[in-house]
N, C-alpha and C positions, 0 to 999 in steps of 0.2 A: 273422272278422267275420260279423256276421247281417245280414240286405235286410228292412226291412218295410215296402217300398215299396209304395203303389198308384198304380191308375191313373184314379181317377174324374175325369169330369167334361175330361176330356183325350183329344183329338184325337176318334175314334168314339162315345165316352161320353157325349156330350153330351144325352140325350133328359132334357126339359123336364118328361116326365111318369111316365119308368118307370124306376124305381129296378132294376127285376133288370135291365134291359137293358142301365142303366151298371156295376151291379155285378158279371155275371158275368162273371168270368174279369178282374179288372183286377188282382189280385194276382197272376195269371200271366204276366202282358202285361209288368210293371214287373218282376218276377224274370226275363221272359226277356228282357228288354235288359241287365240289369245284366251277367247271368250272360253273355250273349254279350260283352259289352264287355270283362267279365275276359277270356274264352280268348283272344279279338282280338287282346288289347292284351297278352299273352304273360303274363299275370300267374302266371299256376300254373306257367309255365316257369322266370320269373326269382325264385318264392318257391315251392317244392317242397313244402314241407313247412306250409302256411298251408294250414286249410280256411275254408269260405266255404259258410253257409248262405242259403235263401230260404227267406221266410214265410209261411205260410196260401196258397201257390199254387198248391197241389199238385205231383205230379210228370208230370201227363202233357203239359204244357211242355216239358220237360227231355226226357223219352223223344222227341219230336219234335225238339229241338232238337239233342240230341246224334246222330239217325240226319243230321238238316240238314247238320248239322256237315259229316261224312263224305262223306254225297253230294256235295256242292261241294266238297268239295275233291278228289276224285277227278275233277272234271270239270275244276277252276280250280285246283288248287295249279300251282308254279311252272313246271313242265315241261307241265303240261296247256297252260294259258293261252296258251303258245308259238304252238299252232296258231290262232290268234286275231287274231294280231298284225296291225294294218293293214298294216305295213310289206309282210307277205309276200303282199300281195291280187296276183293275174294281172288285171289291170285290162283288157286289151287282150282278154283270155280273158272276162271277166265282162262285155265290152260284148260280144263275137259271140256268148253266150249270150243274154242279152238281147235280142240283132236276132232270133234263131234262136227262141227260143220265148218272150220278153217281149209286153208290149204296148205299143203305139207310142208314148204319153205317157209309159212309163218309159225306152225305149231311148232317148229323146229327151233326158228330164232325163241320162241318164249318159252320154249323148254331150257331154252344157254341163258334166260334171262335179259336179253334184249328188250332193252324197251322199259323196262323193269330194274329200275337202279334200287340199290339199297337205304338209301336215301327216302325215309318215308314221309320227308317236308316239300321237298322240292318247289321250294317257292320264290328263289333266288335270294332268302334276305331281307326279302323285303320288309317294311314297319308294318306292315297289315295287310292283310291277302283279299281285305273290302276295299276294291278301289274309290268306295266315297266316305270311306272313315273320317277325313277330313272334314265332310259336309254335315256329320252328324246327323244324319238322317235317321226321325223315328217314325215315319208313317211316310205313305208315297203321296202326302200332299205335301210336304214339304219341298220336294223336288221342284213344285212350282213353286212356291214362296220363294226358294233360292234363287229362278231362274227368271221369271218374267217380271215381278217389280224394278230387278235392279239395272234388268241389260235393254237398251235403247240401239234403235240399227238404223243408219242414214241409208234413204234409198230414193232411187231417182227419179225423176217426176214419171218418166214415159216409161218405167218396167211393171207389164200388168200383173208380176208376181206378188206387190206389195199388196193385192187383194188377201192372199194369204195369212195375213199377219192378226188380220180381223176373223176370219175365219173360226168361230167356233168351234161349229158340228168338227171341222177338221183337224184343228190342235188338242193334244192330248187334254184330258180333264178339263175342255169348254176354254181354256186360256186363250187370249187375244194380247198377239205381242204389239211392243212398245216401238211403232215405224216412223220413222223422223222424215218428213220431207228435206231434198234437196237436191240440189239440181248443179250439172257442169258445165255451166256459166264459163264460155273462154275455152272449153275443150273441145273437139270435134264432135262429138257427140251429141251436140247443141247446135246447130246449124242459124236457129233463128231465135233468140232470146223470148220473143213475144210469143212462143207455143207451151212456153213448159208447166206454166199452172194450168192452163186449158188443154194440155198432157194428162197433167197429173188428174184431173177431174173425169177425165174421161169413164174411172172404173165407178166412177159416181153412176152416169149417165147409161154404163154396160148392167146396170143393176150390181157390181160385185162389190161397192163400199154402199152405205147409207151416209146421210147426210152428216149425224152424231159421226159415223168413223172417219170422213174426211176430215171435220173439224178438231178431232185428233191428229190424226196426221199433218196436218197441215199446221198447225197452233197447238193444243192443249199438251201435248205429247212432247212436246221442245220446252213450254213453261216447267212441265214437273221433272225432267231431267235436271232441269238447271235450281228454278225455283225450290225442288225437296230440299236439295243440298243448303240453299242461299236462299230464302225467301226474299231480300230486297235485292234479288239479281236485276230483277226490270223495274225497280225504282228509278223515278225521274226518266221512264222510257214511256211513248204515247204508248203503249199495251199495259201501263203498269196496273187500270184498272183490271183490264181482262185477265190478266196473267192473276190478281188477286182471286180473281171473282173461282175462276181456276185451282187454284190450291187451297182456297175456302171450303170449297165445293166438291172439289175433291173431280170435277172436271173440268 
């Protein structure tokens, strides 16, 4: 599946009078809710083999989103969170700290119990208080297996962010995400159609891609999005040897 969600004109987008203010960054904003809602809601656990693209929102979302990922759940997956639990507060301990270095309108409210329900769940209901119980997560390399084989991010030829997506030393656990060329062909932001692949080359030329990761981004990375799912997608198309030689290869 492809995302060609935006976000104009919703919730912070709202300015009456500046168009880049609503517009920047709201195809990121709608691609990283979607995308978060997938990993959450365990979708790439319980469909393996399903990729799942986002549109025009670049990838430096995703690089964010996936170190996000990580960090929370090293502090909140289901063993963490443990330490957290109201049930295990020392209450009798947490009021003589209070007396001992608090100030007197707070020792006071936690001597009436404020703050302090009797209620030693308080966790609204919820089906599980691990927010990636969904993902099934049994070691933190998983987190990557969920997240960068299956999510693919269209990004545009002239944003020298998409340097990031390759970026090892940078993304958690050495991962290099899955960046789709593409370009706005007919939108403003295109002024001259003949610059946008010698755009997009440039982070070649800046030293920030190698030559292996352009030819990702530009080709091998659109064959296995498409090609994992369909392998005879670019049958009968002049790429259908490369796109073979590609999913052979496994580049």
């Amino acid at each position: 599946p492809n995302f060609h969600n935006g976000a104009l004109s919703i919730l912070l987008r709202n300015s009456p009078s500046n168009f880049c203010f609503n517009h920047i960054d709201h195809f990121a904003s709608a691609g990283h809710a979607a995308c978060k809602a997938l990993f959450f809601g365990g979708v790439t656990r319980r469909f393996p083999d399903l990729n799942f693209a986002f549109l025009e929102g670049g990838v430096g979302w995703a690089c964010m989103l996936y170190a996000d990922l990580i960090g929370h759940w090293e502090k909140r997956n289901g063993q963490a969170i443990q330490s957290t639990r109201p049930a295990a507060l020392d209450r009798a301990k947490l009021l003589e700290l209070a007396r001992k270095y608090g100030r007197d309108e707070m020792t006071e409210r936690l001597a009436r119990g404020e703050g302090l329900e009797a209620d030693p769940g308080l966790t609204g209901g919820v089906e599980d208080v691990d927010d990636y119980f969904r993902c099934k997560i049994g070691r933190k390399d998983d987190l990557r297996e969920l997240f960068v084989p299956r999510f693919y991010f269209g990004c545009e030829a002239d944003d020298p962010i998409n340097a990031w997506a390759f970026n090892r030393q940078a993304n958690p656990m050495g991962a290099r995400l899955n960046a789709l060329f593409s370009s706005d062909i007919g939108h403003f932001d295109v002024p001259d159609m003949a610059e946008v692949v010698p755009e997009a080359y440039e982070l070649v030329e800046h030293g920030l891609l190698t030559d292996d990761d352009f030819r990702d981004f530009m080709f091998a990375n659109a064959v296995r999005f498409w090609g994992e799912v369909n392998p005879d997608f670019f049958k009968g198309t002049v790429v259908e040897k490369a796109a073979a030689d590609v999913l052979g290869n496994g580049r």
